[in-house]
N, CA, C and O atoms as a Tripos MOL2 file, in Angstrom:
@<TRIPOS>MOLECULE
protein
  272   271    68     0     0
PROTEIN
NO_CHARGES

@<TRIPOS>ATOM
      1 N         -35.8490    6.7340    6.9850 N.3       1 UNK1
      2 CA        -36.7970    5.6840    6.7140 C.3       1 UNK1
      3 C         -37.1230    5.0000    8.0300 C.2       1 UNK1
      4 O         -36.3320    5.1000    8.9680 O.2       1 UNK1
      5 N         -38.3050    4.2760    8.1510 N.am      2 UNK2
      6 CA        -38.8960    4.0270    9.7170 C.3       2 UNK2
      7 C         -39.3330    2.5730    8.7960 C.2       2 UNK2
      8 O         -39.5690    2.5150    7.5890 O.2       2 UNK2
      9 N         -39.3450    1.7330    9.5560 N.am      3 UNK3
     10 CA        -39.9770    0.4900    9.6730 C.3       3 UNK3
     11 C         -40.9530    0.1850   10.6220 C.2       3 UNK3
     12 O         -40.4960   -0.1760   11.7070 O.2       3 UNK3
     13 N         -42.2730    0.2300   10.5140 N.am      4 UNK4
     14 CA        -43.4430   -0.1490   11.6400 C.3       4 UNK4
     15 C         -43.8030   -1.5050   11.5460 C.2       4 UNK4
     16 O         -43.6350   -2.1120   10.4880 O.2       4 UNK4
     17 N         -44.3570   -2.1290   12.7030 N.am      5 UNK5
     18 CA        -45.3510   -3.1010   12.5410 C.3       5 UNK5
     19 C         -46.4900   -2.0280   12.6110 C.2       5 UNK5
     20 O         -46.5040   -1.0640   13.3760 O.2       5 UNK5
     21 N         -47.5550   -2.3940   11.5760 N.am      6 UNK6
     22 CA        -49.0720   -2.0450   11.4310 C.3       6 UNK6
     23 C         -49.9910   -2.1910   12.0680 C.2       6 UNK6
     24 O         -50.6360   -3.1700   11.6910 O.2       6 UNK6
     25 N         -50.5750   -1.4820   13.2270 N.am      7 UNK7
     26 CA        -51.9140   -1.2510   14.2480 C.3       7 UNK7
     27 C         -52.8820   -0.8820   13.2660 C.2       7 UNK7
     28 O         -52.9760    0.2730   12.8520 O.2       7 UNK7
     29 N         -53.4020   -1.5590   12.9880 N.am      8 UNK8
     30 CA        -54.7100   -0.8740   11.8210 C.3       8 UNK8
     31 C         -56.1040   -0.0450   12.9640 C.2       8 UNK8
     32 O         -56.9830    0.6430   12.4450 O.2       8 UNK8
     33 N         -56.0620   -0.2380   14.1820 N.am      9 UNK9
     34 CA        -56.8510    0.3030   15.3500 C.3       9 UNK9
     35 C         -56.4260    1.3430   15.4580 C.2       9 UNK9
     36 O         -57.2220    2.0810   16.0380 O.2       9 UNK9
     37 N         -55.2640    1.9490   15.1000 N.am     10 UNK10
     38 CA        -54.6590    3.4340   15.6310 C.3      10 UNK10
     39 C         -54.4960    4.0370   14.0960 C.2      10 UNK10
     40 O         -54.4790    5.2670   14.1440 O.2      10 UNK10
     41 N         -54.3460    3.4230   12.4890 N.am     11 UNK11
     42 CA        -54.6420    4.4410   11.5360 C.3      11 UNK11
     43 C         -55.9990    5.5430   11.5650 C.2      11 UNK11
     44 O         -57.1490    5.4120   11.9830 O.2      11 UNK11
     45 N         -55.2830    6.6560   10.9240 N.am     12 UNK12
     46 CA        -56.0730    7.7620   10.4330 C.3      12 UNK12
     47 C         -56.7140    7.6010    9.3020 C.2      12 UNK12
     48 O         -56.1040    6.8010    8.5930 O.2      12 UNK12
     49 N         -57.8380    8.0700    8.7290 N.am     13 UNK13
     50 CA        -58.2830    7.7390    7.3200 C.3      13 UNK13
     51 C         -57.2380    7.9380    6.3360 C.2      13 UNK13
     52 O         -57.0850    7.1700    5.3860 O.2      13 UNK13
     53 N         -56.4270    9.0820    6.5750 N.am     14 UNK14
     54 CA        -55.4800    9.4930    5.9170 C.3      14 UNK14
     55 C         -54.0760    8.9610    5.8350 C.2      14 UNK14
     56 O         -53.2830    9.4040    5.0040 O.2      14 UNK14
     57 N         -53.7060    7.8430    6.8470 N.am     15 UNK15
     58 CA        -53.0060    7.0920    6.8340 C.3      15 UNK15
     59 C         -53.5510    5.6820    5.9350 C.2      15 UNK15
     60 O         -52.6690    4.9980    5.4160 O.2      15 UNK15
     61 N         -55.0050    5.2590    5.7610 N.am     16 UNK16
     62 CA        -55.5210    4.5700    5.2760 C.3      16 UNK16
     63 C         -55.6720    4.6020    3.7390 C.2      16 UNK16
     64 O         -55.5690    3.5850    3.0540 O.2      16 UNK16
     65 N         -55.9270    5.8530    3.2280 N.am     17 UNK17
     66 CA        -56.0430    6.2460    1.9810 C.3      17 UNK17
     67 C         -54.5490    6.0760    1.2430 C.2      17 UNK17
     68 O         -54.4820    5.7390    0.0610 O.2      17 UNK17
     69 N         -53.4330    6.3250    2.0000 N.am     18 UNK18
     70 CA        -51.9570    6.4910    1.6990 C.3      18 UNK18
     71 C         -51.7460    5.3830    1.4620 C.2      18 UNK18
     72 O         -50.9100    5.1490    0.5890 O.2      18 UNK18
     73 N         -52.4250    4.2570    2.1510 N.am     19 UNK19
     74 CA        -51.3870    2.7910    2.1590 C.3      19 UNK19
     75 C         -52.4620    2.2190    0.9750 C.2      19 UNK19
     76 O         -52.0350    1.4620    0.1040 O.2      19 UNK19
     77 N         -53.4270    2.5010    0.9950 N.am     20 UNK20
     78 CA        -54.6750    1.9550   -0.5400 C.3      20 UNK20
     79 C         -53.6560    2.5910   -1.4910 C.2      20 UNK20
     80 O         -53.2790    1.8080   -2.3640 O.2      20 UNK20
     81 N         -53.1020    3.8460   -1.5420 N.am     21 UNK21
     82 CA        -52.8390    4.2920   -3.1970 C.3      21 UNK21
     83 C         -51.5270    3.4020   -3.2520 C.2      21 UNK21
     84 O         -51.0600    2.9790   -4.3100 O.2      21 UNK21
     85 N         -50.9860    3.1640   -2.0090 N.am     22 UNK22
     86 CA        -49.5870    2.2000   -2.0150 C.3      22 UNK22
     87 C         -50.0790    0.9800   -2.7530 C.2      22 UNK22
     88 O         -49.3830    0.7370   -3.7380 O.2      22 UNK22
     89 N         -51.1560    0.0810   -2.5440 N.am     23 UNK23
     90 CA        -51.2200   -1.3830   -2.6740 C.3      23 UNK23
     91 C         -51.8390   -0.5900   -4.6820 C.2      23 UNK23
     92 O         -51.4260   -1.2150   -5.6590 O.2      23 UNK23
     93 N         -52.5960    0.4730   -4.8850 N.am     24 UNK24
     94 CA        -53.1780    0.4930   -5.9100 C.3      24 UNK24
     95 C         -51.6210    0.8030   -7.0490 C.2      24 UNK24
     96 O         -51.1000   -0.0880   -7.7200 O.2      24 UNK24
     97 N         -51.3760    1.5470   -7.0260 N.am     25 UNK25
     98 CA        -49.9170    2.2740   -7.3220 C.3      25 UNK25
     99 C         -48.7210    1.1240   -7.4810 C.2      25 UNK25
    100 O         -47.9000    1.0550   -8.3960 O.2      25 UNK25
    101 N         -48.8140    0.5110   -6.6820 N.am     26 UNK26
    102 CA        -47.3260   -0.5040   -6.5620 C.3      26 UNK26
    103 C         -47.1730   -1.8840   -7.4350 C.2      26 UNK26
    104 O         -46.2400   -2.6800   -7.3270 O.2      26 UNK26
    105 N         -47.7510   -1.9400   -7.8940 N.am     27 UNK27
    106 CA        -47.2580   -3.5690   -8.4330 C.3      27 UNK27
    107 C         -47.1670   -3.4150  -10.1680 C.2      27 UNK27
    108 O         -47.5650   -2.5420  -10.9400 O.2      27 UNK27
    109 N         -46.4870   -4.6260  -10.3470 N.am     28 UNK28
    110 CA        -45.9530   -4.2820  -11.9330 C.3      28 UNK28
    111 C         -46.8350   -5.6690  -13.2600 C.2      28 UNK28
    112 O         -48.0440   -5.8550  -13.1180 O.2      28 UNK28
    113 N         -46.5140   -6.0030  -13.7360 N.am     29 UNK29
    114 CA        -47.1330   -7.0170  -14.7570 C.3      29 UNK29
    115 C         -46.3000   -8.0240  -13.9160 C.2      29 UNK29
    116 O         -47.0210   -8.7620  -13.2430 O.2      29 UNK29
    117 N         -45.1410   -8.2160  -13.7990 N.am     30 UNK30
    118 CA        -44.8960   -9.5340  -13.0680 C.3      30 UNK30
    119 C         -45.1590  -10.2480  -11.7960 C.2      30 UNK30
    120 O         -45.0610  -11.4300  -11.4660 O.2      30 UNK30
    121 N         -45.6410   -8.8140  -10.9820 N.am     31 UNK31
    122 CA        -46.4910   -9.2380   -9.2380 C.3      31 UNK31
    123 C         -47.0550  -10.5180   -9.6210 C.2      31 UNK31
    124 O         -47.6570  -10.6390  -10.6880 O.2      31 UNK31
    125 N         -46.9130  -11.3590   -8.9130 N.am     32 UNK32
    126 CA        -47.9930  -12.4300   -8.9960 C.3      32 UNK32
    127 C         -48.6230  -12.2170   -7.1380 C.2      32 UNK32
    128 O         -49.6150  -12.9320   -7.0020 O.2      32 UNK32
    129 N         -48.4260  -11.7800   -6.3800 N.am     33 UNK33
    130 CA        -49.1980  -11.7590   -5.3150 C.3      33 UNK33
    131 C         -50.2210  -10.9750   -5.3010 C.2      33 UNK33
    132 O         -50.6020  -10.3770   -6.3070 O.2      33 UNK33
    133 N         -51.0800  -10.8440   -3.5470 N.am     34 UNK34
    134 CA        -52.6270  -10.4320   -4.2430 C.3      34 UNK34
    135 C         -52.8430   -9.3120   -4.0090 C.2      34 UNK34
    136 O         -53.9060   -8.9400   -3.5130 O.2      34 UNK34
    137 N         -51.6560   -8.3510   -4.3900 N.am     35 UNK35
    138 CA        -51.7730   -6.5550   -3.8040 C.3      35 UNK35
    139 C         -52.9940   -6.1480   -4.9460 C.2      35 UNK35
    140 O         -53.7300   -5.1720   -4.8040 O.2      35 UNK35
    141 N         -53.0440   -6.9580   -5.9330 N.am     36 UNK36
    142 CA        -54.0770   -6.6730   -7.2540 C.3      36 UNK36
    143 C         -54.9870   -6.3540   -6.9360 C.2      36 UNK36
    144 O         -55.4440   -5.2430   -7.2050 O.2      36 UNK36
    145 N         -55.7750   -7.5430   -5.9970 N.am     37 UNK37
    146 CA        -57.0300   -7.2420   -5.0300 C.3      37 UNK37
    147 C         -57.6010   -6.2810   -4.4810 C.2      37 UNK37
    148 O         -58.8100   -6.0780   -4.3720 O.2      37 UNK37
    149 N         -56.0870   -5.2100   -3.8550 N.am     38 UNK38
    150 CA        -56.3730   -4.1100   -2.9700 C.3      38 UNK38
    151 C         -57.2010   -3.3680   -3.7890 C.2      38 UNK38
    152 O         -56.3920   -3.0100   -4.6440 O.2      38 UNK38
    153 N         -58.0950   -2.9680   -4.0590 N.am     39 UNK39
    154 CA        -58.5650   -1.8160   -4.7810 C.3      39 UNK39
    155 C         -59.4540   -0.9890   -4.3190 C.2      39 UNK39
    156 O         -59.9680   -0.1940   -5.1060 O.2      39 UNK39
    157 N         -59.8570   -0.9950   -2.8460 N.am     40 UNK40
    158 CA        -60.8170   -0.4570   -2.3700 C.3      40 UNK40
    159 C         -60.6920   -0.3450   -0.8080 C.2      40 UNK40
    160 O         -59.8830   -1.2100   -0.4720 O.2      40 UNK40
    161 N         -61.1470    0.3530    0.3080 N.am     41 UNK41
    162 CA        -61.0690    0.6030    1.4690 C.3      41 UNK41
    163 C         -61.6410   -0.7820    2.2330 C.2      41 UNK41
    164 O         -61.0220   -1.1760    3.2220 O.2      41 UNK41
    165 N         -62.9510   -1.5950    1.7200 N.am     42 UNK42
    166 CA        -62.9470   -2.6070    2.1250 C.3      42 UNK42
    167 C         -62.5150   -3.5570    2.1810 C.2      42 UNK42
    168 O         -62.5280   -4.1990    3.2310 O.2      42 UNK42
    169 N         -61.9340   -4.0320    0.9950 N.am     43 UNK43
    170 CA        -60.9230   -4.9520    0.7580 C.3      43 UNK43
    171 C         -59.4250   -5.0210    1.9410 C.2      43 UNK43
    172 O         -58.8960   -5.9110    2.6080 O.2      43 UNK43
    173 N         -59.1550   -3.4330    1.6930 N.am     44 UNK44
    174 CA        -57.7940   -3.2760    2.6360 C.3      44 UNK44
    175 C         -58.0600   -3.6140    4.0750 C.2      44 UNK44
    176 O         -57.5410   -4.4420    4.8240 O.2      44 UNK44
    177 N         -59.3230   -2.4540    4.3000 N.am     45 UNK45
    178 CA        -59.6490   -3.6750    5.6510 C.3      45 UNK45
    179 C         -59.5420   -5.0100    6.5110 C.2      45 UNK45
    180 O         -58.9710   -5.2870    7.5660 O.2      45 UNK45
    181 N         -60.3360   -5.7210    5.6080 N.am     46 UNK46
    182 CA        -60.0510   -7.0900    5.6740 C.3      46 UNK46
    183 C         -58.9390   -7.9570    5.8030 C.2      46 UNK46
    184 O         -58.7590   -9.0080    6.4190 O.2      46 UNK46
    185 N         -58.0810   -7.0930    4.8990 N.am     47 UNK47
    186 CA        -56.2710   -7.5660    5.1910 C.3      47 UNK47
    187 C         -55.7340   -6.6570    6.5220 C.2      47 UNK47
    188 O         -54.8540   -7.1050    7.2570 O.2      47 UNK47
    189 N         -56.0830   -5.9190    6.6480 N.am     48 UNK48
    190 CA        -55.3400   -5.6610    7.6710 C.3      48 UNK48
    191 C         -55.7410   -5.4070    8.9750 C.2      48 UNK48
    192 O         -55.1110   -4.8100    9.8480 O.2      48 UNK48
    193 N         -57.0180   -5.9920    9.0400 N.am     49 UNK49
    194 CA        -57.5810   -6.5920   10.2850 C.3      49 UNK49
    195 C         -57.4250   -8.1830   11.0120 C.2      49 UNK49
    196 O         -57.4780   -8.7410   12.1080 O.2      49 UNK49
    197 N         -57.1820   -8.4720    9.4900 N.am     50 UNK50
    198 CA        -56.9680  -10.0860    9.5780 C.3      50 UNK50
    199 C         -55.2620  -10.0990   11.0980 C.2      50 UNK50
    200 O         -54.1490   -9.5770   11.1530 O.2      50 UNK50
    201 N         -56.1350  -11.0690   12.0420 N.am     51 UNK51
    202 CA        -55.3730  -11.2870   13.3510 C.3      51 UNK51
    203 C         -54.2440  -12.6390   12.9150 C.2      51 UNK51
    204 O         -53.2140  -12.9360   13.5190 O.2      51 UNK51
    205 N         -54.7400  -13.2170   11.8530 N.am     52 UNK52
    206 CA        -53.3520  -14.1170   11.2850 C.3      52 UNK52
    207 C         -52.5240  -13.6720   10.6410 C.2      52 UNK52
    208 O         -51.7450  -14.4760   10.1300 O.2      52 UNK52
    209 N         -52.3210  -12.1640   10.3730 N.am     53 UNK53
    210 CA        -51.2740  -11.7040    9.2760 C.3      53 UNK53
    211 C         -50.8210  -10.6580   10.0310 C.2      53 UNK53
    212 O         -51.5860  -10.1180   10.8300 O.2      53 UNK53
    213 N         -49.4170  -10.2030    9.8670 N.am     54 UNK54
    214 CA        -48.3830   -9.3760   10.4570 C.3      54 UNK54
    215 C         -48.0690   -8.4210    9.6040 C.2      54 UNK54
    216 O         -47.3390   -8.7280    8.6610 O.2      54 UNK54
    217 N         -48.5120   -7.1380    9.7260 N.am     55 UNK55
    218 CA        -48.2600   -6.1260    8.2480 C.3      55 UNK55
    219 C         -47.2360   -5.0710    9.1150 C.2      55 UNK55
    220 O         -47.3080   -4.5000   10.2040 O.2      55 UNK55
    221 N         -46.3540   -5.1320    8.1310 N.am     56 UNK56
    222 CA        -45.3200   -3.8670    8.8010 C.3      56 UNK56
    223 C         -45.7650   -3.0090    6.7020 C.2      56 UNK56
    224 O         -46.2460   -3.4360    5.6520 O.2      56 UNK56
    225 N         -45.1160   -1.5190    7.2930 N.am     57 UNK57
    226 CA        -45.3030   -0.9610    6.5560 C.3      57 UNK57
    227 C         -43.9210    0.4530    6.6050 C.2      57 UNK57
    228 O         -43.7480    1.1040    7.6350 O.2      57 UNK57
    229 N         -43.2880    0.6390    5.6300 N.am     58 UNK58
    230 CA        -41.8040    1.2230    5.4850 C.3      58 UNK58
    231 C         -42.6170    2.6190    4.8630 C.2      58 UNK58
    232 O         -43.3310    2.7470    3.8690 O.2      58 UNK58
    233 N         -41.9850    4.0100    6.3540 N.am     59 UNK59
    234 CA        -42.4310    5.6370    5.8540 C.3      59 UNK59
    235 C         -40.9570    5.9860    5.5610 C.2      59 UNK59
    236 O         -39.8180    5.7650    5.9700 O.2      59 UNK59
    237 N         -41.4240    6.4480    4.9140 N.am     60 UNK60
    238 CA        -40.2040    7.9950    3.8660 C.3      60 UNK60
    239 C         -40.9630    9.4210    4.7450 C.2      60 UNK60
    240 O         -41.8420   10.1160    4.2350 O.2      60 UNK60
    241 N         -40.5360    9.5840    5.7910 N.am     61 UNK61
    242 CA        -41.0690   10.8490    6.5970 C.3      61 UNK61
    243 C         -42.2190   10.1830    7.0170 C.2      61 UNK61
    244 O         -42.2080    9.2460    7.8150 O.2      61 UNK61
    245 N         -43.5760   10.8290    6.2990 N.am     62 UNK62
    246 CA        -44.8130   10.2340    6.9720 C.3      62 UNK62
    247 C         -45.4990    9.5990    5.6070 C.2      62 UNK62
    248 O         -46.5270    8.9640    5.8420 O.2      62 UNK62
    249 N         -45.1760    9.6520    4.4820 N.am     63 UNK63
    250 CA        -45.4880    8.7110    3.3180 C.3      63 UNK63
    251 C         -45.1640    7.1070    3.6410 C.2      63 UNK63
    252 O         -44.0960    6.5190    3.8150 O.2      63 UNK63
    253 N         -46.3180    6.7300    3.6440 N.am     64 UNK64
    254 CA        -45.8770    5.3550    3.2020 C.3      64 UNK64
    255 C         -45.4370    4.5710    2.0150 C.2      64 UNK64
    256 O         -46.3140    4.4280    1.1640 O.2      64 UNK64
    257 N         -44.0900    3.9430    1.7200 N.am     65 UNK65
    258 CA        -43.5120    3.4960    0.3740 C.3      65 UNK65
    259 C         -43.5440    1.9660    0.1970 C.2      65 UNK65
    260 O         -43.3320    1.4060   -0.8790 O.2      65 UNK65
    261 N         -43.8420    1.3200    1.4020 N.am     66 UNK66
    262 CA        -43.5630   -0.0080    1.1430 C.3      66 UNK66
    263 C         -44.4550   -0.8270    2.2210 C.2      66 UNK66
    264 O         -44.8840   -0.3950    3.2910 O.2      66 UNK66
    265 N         -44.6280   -2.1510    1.6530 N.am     67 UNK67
    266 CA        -45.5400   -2.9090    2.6900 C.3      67 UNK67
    267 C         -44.7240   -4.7190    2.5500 C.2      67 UNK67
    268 O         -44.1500   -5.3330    1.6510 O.2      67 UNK67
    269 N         -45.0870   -4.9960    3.9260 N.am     68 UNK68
    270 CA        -44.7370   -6.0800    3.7720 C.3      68 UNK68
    271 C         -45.9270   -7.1750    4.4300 C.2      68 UNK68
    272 O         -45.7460   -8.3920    4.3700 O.2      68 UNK68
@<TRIPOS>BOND
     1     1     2 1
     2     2     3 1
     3     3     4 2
     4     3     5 am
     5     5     6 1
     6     6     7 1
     7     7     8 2
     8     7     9 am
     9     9    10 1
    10    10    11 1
    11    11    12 2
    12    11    13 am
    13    13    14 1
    14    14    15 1
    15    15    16 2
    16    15    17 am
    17    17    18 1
    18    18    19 1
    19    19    20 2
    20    19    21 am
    21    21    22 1
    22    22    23 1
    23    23    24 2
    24    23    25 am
    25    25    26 1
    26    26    27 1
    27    27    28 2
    28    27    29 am
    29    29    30 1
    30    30    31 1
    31    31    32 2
    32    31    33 am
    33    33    34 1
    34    34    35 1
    35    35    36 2
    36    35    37 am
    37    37    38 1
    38    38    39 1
    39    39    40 2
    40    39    41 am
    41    41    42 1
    42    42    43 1
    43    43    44 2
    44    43    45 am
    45    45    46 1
    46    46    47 1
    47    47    48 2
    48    47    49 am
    49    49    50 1
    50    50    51 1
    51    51    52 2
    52    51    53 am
    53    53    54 1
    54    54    55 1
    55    55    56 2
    56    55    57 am
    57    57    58 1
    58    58    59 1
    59    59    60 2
    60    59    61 am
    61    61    62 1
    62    62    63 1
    63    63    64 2
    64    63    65 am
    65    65    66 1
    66    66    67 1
    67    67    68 2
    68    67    69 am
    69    69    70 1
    70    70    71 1
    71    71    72 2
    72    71    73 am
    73    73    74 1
    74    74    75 1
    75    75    76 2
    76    75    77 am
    77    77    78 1
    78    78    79 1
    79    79    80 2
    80    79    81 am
    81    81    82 1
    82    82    83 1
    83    83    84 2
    84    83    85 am
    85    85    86 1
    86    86    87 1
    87    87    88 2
    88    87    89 am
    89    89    90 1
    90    90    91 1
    91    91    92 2
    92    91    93 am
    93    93    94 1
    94    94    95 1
    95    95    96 2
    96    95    97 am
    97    97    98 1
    98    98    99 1
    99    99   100 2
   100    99   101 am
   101   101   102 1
   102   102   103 1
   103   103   104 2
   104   103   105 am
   105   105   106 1
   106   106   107 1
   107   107   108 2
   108   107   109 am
   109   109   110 1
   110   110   111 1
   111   111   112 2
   112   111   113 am
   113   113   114 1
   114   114   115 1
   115   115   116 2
   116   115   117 am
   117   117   118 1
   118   118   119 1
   119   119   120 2
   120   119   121 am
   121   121   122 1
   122   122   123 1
   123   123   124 2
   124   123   125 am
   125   125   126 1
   126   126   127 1
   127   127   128 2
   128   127   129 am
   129   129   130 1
   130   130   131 1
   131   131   132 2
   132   131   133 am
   133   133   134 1
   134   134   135 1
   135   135   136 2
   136   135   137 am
   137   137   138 1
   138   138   139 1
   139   139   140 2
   140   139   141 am
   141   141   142 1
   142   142   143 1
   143   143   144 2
   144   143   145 am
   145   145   146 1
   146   146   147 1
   147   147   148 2
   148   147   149 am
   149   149   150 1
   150   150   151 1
   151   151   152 2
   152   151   153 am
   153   153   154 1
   154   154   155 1
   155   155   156 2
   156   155   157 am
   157   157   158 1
   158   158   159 1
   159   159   160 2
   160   159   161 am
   161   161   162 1
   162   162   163 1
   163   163   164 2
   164   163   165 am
   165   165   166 1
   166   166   167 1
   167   167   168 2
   168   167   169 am
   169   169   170 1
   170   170   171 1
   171   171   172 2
   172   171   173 am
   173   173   174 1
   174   174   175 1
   175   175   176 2
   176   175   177 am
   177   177   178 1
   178   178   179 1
   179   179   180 2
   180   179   181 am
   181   181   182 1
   182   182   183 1
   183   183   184 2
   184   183   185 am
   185   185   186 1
   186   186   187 1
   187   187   188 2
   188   187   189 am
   189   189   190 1
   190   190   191 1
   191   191   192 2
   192   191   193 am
   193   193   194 1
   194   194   195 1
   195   195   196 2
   196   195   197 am
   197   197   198 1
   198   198   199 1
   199   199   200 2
   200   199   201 am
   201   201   202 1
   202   202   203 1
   203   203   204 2
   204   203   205 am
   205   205   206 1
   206   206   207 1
   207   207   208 2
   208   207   209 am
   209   209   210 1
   210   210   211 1
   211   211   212 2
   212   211   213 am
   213   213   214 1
   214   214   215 1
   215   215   216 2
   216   215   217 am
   217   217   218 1
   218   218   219 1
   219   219   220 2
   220   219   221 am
   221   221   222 1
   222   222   223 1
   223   223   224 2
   224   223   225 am
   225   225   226 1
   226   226   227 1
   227   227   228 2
   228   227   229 am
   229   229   230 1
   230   230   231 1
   231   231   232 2
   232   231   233 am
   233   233   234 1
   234   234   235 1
   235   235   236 2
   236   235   237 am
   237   237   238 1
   238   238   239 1
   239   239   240 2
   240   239   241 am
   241   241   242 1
   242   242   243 1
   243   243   244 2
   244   243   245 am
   245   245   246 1
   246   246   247 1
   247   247   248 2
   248   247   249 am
   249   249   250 1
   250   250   251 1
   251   251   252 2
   252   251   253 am
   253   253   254 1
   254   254   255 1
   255   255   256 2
   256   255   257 am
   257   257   258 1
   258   258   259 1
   259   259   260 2
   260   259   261 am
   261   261   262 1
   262   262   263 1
   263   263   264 2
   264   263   265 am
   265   265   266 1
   266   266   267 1
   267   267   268 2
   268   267   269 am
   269   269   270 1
   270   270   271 1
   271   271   272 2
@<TRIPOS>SUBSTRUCTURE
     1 UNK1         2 RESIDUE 1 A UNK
     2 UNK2         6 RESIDUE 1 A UNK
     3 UNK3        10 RESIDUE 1 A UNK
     4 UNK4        14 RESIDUE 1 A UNK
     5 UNK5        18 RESIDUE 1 A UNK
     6 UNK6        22 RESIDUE 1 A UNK
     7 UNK7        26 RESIDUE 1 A UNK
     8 UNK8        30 RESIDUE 1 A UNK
     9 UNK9        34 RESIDUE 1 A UNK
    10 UNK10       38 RESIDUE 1 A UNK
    11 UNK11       42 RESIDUE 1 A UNK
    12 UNK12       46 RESIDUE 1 A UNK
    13 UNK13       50 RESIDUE 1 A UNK
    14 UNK14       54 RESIDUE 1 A UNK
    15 UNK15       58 RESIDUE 1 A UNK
    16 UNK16       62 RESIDUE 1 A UNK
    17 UNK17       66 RESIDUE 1 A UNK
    18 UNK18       70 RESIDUE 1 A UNK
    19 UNK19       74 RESIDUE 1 A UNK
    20 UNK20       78 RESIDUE 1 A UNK
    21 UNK21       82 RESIDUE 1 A UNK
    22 UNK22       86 RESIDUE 1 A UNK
    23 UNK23       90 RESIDUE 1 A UNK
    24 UNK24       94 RESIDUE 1 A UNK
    25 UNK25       98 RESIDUE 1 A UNK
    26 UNK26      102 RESIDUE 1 A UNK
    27 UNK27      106 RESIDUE 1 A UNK
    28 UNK28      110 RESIDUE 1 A UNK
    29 UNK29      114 RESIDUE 1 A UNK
    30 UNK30      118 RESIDUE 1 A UNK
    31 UNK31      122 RESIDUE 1 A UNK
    32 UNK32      126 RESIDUE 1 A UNK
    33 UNK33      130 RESIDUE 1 A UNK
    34 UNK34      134 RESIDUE 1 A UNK
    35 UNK35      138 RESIDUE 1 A UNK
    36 UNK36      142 RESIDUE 1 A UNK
    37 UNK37      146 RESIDUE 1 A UNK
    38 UNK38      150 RESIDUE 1 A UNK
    39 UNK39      154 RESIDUE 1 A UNK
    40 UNK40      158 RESIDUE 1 A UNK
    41 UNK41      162 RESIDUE 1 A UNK
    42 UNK42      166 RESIDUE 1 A UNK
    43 UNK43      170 RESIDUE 1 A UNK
    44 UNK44      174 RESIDUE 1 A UNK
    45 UNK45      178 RESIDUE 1 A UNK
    46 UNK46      182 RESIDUE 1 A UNK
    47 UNK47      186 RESIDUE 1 A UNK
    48 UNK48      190 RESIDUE 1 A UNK
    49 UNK49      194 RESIDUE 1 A UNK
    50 UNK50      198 RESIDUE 1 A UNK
    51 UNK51      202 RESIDUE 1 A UNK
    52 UNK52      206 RESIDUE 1 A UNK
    53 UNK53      210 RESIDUE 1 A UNK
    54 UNK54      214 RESIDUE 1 A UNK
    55 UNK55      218 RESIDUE 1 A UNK
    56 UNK56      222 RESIDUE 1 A UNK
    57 UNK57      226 RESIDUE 1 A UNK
    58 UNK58      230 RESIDUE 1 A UNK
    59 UNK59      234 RESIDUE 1 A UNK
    60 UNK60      238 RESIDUE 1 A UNK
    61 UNK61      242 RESIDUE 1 A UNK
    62 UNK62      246 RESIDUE 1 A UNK
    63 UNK63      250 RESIDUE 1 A UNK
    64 UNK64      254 RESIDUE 1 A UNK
    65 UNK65      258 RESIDUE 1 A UNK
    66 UNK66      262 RESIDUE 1 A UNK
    67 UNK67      266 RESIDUE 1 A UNK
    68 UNK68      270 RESIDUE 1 A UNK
């Protein structure tokens, strides 16, 4: 398991698409945070361009499983 901080300037589309099915895929009826939102490539964007927020993101090989 690898722990990154997140360069969203150096993802691949395909690194991009992986971490969307992560935010789409991951949350349960009790999430109350706003991974709900994620539902689209623009949306994710926006979060993870945003220069006030610090996204690390946890690979299982080269899958991404987790975000913080």
């Amino acid at each position: 398991m690898t722990i990154l901080e997140l360069d969203y300037n150096k993802l691949s589309d395909s690194e991009l698409e992986s971490i969307l099915q992560l935010f789409i895929n991951s949350y349960a009826k009790e999430d109350y945070t706003a991974s709900r939102e994620v539902t689209d490539f623009e949306v994710l964007k926006k979060i993870l361009q945003n220069k006030d927020l610090l996204h690390f993101i946890t690979y299982e090989e080269a899958t991404p499983i987790a975000y913080c």
